[in-house]
C-alpha positions as CSV (number, residue, x, y, z in Angstrom):
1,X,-26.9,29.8,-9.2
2,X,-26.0,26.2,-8.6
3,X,-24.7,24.4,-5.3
4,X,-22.2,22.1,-5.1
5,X,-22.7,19.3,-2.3
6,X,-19.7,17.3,-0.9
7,X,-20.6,13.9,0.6
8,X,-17.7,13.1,2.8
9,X,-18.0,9.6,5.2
10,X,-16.5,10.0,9.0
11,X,-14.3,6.9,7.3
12,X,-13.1,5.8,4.2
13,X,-15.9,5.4,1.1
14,X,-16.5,0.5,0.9
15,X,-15.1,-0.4,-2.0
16,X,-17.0,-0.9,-4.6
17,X,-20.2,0.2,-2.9
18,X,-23.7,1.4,-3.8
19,X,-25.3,4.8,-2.1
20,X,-28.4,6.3,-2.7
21,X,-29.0,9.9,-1.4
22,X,-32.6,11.2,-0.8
23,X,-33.2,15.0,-0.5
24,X,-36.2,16.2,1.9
25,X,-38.5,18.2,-0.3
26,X,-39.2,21.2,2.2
27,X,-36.1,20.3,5.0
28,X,-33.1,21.1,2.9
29,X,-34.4,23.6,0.2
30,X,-36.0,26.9,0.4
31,X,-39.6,26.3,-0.6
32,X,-39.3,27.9,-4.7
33,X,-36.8,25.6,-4.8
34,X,-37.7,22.7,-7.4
35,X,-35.3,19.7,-8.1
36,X,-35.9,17.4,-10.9
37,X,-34.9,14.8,-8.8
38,X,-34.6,14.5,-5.5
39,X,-33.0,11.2,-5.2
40,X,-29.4,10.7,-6.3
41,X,-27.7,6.9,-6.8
42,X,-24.0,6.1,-7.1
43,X,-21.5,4.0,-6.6
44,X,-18.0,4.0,-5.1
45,X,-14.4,3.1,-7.2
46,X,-13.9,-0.5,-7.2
47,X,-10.3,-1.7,-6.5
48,X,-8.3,-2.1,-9.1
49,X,-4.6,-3.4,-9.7
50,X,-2.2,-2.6,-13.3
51,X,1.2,-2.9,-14.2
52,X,2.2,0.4,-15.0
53,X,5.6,-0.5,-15.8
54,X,7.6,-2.8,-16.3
55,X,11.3,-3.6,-16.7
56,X,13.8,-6.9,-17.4
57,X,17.3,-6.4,-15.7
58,X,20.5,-8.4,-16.2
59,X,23.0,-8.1,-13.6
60,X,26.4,-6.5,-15.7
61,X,28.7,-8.7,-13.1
62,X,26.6,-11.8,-12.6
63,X,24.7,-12.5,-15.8
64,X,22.6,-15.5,-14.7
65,X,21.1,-13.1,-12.3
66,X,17.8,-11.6,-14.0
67,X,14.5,-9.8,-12.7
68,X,12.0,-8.5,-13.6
69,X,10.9,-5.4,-12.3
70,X,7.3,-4.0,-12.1
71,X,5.5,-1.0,-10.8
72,X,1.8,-2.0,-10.0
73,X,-0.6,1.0,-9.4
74,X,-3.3,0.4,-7.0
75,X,-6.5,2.5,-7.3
76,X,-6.6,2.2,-2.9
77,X,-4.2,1.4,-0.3
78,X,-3.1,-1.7,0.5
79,X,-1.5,-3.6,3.0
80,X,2.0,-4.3,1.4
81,X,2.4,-7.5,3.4
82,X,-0.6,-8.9,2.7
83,X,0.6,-8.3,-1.3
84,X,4.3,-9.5,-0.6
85,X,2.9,-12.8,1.2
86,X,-0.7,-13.3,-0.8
87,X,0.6,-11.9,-4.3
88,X,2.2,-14.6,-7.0
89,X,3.4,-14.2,-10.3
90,X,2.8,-16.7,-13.1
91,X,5.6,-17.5,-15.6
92,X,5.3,-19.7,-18.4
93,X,5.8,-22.9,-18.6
94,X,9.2,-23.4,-20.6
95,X,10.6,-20.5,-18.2
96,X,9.7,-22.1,-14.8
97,X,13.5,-23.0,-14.4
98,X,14.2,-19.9,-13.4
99,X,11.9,-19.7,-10.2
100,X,10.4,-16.7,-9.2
101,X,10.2,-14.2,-5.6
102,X,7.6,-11.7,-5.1
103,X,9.2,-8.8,-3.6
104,X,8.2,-5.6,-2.5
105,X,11.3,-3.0,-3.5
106,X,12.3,0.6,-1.9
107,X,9.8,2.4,-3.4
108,X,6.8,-0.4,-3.0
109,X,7.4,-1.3,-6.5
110,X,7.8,-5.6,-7.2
């Protein structure tokens, strides 16, 4: 028969941080119980940022009015403020004429 244990913090898991778990030998097990270990390490998801898609867009009415549109995927939440005021985008050098704006849309996409 094998047991599944859950590990669930009163609030959310750090990011990107190490646990270690240590099992009593007698307090938690019957006594013919026998682990091969009773000492488990792991660590938590670190954060993480992608584009997950990504999209150029030409106004049909005003055609010097382009934008790029991205979805960015976050592996935890974040503040979008903080992303909309701390985030930048980098363009290359022969396309810096066209400026840029960071800009969180409807759907929290830039």
């Amino acid at each position: 028969m094998i047991s599944n244990f859950r590990f669930t913090p009163k609030n959310d898991w750090p990011v990107d941080g190490d646990f270690s778990v240590r099992f009593a030998r007698r307090a938690v097990f019957a006594g013919q119980v026998e682990l091969e270990d009773y000492k488990l390490a792991f660590r938590s998801q670190a954060f993480t940022a992608k584009i997950s898609d990504s999209q150029f867009y030409q106004d049909p009415r005003n055609p010097n009015l382009k934008k790029l549109v991205a979805t960015v995927k976050f592996s935890h939440s974040i503040d979008t403020r903080q992303f909309e005021a701390r985030g930048s985008l980098a363009v290359a050098k022969d396309a810096e004429y066209l400026g840029h704006l960071l800009q969180m849309g409807n759907e929290r996409t830039i």
